[in-house]
TORSEBA-890892 format. One record per atom (N, C-alpha, C): residue number from 1; residue in three letters; atom name; z, x, y. Coordinates in Angstrom, 2 decimals. Each point is the difference from the previous one (the first is absolute). Layout:
BEGIN
+-----+---------+-------+---------+---------+---------+
: num : residuo : atomo :       z :       x :       y :
+-----+---------+-------+---------+---------+---------+
: NUM :     ALA :    CA :       Z :       X :       Y :
...
+-----+---------+-------+---------+---------+---------+
This chain:
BEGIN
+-----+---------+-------+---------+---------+---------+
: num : residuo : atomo :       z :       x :       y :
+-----+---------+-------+---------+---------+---------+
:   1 :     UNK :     N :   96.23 :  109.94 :  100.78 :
:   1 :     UNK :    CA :    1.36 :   -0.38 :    0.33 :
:   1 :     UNK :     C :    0.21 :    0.16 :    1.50 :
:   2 :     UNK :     N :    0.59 :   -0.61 :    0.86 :
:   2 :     UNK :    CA :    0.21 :   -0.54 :    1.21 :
:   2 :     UNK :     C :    0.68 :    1.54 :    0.18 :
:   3 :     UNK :     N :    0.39 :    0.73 :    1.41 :
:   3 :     UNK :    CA :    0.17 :    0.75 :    0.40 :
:   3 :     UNK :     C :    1.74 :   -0.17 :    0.84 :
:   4 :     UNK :     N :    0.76 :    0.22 :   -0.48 :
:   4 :     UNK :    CA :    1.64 :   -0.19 :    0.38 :
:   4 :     UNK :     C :    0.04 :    0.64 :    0.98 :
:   5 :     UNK :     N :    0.42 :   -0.72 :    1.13 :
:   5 :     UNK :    CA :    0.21 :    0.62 :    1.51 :
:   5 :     UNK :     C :    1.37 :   -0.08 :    0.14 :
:   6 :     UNK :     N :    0.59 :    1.34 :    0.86 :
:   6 :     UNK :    CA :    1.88 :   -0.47 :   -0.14 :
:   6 :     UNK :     C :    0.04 :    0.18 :    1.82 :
:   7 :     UNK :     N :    0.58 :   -1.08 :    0.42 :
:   7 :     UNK :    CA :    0.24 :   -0.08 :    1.17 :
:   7 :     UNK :     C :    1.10 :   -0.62 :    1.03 :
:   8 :     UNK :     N :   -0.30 :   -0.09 :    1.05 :
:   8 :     UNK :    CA :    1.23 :   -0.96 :    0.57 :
:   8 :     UNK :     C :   -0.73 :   -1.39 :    0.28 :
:   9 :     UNK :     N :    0.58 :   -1.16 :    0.06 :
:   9 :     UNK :    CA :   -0.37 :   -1.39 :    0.49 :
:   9 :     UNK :     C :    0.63 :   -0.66 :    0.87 :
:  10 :     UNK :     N :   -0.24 :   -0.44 :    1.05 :
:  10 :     UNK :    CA :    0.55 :   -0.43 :    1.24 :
:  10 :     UNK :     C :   -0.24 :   -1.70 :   -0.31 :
:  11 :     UNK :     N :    0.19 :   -0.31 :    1.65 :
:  11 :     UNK :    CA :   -0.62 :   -1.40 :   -0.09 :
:  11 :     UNK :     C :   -0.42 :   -0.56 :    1.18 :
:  12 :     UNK :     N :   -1.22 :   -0.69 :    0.08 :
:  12 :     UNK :    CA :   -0.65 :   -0.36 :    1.38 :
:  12 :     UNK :     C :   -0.23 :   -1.94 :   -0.90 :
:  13 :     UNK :     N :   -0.48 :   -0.21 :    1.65 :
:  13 :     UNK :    CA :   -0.05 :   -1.46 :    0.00 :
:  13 :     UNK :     C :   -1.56 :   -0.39 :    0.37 :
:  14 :     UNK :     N :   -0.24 :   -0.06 :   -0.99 :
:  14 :     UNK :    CA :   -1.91 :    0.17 :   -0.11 :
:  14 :     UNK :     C :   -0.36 :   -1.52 :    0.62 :
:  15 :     UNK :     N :   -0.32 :    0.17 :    1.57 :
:  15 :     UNK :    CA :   -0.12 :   -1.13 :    1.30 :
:  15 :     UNK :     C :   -1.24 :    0.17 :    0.05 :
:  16 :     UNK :     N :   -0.80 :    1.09 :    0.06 :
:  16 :     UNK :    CA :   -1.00 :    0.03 :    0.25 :
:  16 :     UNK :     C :   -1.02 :    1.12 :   -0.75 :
:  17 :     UNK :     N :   -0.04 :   -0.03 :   -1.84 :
:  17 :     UNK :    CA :   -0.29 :    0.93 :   -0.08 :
:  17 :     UNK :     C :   -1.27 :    0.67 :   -0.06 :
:  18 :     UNK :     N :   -0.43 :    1.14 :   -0.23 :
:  18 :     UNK :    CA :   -1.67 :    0.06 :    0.19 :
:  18 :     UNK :     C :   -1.23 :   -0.55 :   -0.95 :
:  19 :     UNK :     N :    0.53 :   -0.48 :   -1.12 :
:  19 :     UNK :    CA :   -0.67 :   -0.61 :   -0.64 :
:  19 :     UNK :     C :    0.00 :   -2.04 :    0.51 :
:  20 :     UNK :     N :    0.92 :   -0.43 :    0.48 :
:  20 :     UNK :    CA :   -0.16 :   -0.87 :    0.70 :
:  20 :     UNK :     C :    0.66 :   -1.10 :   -0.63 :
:  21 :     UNK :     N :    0.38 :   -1.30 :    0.25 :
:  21 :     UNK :    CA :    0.79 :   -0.74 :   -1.09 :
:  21 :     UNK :     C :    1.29 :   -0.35 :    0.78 :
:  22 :     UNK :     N :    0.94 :   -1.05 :   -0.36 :
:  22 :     UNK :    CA :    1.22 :   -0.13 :   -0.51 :
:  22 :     UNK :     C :    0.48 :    0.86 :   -0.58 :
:  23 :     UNK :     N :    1.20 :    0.95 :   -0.20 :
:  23 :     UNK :    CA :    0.90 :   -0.14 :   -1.25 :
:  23 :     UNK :     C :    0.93 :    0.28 :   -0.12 :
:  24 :     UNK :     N :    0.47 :   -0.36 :    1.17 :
:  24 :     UNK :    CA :    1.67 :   -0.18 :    0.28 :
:  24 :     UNK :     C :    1.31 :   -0.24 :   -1.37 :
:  25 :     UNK :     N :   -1.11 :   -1.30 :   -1.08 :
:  25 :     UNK :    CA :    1.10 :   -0.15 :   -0.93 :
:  25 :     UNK :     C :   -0.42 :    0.78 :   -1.39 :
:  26 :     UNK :     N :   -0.85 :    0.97 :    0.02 :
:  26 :     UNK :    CA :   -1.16 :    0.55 :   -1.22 :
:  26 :     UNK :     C :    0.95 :    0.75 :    0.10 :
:  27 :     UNK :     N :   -0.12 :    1.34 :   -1.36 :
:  27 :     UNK :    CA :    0.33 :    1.20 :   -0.02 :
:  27 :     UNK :     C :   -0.78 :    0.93 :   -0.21 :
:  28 :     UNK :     N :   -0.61 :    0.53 :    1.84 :
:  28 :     UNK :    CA :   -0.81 :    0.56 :    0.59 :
:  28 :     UNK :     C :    0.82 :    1.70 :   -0.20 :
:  29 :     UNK :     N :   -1.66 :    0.75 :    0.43 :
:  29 :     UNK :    CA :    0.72 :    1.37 :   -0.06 :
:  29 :     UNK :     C :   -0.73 :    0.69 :    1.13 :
:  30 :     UNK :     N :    0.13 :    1.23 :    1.01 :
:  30 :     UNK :    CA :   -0.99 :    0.51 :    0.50 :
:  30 :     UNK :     C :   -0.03 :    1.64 :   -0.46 :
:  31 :     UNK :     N :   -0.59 :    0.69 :    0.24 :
:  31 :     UNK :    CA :   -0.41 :    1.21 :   -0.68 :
:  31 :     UNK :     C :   -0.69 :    0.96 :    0.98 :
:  32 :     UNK :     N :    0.16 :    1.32 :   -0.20 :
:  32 :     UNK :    CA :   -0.41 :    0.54 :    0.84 :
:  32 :     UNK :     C :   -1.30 :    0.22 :    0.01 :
:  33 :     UNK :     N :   -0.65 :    0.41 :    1.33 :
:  33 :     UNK :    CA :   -1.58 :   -0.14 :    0.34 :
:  33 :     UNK :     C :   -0.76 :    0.50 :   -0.62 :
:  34 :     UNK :     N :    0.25 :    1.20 :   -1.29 :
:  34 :     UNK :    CA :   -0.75 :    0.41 :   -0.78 :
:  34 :     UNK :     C :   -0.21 :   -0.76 :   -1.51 :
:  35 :     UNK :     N :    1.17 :   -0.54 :   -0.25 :
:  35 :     UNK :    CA :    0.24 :   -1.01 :   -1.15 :
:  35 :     UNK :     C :   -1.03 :   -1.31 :    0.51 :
:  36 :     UNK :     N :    0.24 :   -0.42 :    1.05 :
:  36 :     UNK :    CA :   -0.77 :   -1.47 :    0.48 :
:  36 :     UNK :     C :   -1.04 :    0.67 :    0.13 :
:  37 :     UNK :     N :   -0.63 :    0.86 :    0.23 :
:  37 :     UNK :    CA :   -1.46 :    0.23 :    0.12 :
:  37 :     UNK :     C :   -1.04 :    0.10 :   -1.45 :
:  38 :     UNK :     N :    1.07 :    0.46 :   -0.99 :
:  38 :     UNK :    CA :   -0.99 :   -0.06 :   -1.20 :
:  38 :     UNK :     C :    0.07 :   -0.84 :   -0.40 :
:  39 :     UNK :     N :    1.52 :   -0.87 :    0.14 :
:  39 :     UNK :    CA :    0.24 :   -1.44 :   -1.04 :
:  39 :     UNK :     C :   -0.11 :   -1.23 :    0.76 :
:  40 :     UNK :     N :    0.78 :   -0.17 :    0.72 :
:  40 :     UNK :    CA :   -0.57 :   -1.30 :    1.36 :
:  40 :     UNK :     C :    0.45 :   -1.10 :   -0.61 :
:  41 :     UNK :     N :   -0.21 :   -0.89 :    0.87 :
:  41 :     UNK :    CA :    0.65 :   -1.23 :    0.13 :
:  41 :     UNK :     C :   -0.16 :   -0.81 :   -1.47 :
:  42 :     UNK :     N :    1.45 :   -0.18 :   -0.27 :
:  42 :     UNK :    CA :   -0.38 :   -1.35 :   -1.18 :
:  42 :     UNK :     C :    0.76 :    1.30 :   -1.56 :
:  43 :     UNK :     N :   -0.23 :    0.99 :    0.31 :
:  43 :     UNK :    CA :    0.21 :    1.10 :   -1.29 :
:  43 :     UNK :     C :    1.83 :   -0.80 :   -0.33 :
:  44 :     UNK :     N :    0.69 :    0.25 :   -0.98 :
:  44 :     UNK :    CA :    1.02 :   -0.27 :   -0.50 :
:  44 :     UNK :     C :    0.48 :    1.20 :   -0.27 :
:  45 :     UNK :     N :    1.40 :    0.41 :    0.22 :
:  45 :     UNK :    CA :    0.78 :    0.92 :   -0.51 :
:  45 :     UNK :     C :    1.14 :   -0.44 :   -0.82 :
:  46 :     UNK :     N :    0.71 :    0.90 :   -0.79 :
:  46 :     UNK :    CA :    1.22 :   -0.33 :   -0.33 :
:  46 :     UNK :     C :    1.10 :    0.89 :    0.23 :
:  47 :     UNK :     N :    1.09 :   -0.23 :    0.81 :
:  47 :     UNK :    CA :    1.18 :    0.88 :    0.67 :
:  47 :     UNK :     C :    0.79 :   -0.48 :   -1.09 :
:  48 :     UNK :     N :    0.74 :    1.38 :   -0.16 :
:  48 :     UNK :    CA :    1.25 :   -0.08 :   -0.93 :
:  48 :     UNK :     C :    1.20 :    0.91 :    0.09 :
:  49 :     UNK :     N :    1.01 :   -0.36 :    0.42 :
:  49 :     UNK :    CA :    1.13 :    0.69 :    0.50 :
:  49 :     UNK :     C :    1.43 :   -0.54 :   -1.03 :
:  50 :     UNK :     N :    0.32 :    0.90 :   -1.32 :
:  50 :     UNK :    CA :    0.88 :   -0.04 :   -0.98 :
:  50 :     UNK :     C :   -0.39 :   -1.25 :   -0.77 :
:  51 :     UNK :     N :    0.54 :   -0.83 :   -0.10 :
:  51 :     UNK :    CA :   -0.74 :   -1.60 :   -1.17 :
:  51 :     UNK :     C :   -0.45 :   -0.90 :    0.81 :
:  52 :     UNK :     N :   -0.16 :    0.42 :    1.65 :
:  52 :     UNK :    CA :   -0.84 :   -1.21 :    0.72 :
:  52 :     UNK :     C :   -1.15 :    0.68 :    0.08 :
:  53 :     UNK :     N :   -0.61 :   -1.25 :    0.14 :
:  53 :     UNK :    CA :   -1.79 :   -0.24 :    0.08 :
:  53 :     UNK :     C :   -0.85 :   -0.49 :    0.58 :
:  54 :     UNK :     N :   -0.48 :   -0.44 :    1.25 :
:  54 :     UNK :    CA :   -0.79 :   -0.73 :    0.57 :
:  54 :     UNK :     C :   -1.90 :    0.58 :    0.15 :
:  55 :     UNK :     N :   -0.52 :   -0.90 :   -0.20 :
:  55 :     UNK :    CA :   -1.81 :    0.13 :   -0.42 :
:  55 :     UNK :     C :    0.08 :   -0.74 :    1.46 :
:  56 :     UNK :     N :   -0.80 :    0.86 :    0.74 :
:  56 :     UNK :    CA :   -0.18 :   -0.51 :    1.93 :
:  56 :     UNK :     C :   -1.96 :    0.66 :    0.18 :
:  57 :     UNK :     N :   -0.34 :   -0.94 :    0.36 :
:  57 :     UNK :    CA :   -1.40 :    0.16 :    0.52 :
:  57 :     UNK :     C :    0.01 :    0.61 :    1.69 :
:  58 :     UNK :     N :   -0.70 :    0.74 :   -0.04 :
:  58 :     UNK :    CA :   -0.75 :    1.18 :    1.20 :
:  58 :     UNK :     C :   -0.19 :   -0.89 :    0.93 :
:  59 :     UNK :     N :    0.35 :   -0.19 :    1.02 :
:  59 :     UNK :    CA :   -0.53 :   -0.70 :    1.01 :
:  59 :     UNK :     C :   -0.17 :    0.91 :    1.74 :
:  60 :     UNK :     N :    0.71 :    0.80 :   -0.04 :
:  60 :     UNK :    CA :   -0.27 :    1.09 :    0.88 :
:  60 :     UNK :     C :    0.28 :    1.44 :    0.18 :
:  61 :     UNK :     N :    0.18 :    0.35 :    0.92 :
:  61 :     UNK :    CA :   -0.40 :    1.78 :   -0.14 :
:  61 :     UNK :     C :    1.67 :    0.22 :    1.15 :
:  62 :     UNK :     N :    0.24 :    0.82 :   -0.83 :
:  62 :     UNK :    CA :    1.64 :    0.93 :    0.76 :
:  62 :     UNK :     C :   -0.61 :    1.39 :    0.86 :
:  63 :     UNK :     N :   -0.22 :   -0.60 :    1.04 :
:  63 :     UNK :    CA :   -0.60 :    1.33 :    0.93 :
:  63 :     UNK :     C :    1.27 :    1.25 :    0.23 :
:  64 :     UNK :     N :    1.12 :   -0.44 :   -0.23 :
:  64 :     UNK :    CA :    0.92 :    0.97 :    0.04 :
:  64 :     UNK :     C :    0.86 :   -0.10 :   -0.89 :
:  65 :     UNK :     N :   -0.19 :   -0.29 :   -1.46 :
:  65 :     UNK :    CA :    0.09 :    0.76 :   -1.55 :
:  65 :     UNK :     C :   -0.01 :    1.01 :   -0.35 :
:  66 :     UNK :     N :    0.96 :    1.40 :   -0.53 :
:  66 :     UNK :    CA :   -0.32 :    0.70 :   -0.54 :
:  66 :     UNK :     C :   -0.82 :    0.15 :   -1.20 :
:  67 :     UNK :     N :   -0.74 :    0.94 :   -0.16 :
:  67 :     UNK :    CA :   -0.71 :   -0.44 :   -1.59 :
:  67 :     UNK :     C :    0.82 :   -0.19 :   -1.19 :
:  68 :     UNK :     N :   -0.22 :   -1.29 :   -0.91 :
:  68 :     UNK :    CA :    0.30 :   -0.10 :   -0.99 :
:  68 :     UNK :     C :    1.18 :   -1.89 :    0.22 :
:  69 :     UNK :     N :    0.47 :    0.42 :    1.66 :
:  69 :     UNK :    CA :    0.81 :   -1.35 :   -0.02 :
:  69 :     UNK :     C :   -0.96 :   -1.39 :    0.61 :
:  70 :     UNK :     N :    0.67 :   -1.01 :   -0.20 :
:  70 :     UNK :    CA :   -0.14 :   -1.58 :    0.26 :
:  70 :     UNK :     C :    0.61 :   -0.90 :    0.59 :
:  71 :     UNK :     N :   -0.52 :   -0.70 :    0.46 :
:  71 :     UNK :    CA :    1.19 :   -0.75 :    0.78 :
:  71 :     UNK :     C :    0.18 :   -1.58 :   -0.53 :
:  72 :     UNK :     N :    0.33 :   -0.88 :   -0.86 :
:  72 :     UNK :    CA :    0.21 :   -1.27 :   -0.40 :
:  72 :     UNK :     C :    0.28 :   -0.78 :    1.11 :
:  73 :     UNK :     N :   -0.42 :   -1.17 :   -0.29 :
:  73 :     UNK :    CA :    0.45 :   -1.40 :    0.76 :
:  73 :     UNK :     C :    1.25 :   -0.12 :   -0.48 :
:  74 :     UNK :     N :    0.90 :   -0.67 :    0.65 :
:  74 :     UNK :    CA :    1.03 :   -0.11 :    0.11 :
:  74 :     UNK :     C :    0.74 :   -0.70 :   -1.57 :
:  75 :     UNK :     N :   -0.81 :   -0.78 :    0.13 :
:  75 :     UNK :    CA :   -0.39 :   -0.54 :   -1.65 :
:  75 :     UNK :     C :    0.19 :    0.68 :   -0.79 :
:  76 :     UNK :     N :   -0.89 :    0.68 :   -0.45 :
:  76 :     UNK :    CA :   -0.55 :    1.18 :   -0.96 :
:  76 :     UNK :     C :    0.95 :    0.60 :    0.12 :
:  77 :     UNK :     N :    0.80 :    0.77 :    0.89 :
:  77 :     UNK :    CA :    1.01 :    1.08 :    0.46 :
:  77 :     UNK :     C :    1.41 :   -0.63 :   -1.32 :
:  78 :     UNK :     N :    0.34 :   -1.20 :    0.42 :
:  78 :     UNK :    CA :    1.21 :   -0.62 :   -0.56 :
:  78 :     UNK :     C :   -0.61 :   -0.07 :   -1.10 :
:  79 :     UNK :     N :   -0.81 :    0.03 :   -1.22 :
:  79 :     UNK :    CA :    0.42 :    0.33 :   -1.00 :
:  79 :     UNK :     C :   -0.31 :    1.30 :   -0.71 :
:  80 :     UNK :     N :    0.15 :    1.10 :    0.72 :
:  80 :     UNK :    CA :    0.60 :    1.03 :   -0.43 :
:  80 :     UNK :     C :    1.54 :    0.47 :    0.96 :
:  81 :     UNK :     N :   -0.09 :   -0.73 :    0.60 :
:  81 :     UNK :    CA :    1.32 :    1.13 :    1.05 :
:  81 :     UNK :     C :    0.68 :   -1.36 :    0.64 :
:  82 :     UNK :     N :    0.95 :    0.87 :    1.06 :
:  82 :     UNK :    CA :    0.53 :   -1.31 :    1.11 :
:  82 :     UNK :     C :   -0.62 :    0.58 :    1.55 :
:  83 :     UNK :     N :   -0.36 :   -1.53 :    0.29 :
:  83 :     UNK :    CA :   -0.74 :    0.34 :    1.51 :
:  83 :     UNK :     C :    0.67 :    1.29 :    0.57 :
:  84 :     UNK :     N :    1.41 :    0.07 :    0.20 :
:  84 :     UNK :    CA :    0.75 :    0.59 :    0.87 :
:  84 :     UNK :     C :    0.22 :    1.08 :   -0.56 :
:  85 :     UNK :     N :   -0.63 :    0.56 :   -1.18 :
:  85 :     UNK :    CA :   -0.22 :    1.55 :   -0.19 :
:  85 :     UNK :     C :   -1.06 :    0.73 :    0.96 :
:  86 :     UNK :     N :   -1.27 :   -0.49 :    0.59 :
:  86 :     UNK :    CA :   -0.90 :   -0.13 :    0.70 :
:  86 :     UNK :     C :   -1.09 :    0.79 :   -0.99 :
:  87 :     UNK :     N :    0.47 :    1.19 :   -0.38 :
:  87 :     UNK :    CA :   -1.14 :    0.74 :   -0.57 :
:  87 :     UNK :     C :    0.70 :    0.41 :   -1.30 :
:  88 :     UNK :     N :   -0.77 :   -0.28 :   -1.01 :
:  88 :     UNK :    CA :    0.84 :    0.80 :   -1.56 :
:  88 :     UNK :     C :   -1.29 :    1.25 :   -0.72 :
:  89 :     UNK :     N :    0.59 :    0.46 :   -0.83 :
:  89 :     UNK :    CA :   -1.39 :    1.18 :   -1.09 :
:  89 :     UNK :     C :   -0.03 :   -1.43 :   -1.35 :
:  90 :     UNK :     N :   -1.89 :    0.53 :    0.11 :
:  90 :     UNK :    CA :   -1.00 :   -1.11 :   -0.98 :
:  90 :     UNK :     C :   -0.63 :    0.83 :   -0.23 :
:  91 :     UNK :     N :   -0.14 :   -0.77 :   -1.88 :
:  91 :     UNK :    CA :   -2.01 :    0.79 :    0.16 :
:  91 :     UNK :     C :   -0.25 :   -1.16 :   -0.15 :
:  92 :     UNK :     N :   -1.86 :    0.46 :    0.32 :
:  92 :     UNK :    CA :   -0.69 :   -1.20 :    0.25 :
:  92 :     UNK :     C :   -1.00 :    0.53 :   -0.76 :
:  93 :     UNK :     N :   -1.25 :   -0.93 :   -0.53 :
:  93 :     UNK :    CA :   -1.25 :    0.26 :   -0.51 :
:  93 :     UNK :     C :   -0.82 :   -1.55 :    0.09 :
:  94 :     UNK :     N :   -1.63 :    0.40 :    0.09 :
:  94 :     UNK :    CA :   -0.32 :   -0.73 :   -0.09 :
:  94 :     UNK :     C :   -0.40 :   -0.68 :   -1.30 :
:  95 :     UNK :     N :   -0.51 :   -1.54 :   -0.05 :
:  95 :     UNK :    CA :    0.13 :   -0.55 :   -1.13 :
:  95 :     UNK :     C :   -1.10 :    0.12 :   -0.88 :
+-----+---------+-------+---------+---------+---------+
């Protein structure tokens, strides 16, 4: 069974991320440098914050993440929250 992470989720605009790509209109996620180092590019998560849900693929690394949080594409972000909350509490796990 997948391992429930409870955290905070932000949101960045994945321009250039380290796995490489487009995905401006995807619902991208980045993760911190210890998470991207075992799981890496392409892994899928699923964030869930009260009855929202978004499944966002790994595409880069949150060098200044606390452990356990994420940061969504802007995308991804709006369907759990509103942009203009900036940061809300999620858990996350992988899939």
């Amino acid at each position: 069974m997948p391992v429930l992470t409870i955290g905070w989720a932000g949101i960045f605009v994945p321009l250039l991320p380290e796995c490489g790509g487009l995905n401006l209109l995807n619902d991208t996620v980045r993760v911190t440098d210890d998470v991207f180092n075992e799981n890496g590019c392409g892994t899928e998560i699923t964030v869930t914050r009260g009855n929202s849900q978004v499944v966002a693929t790994v595409v880069d690394k949150c060098d200044n993440c606390p452990a356990g949080d994420v940061d969504l594409s802007p995308g991804a972000f709006a369907k759990i929250g509103s942009v203009a909350e900036g940061r809300v509490k999620v858990n996350w796990n992988f899939i």
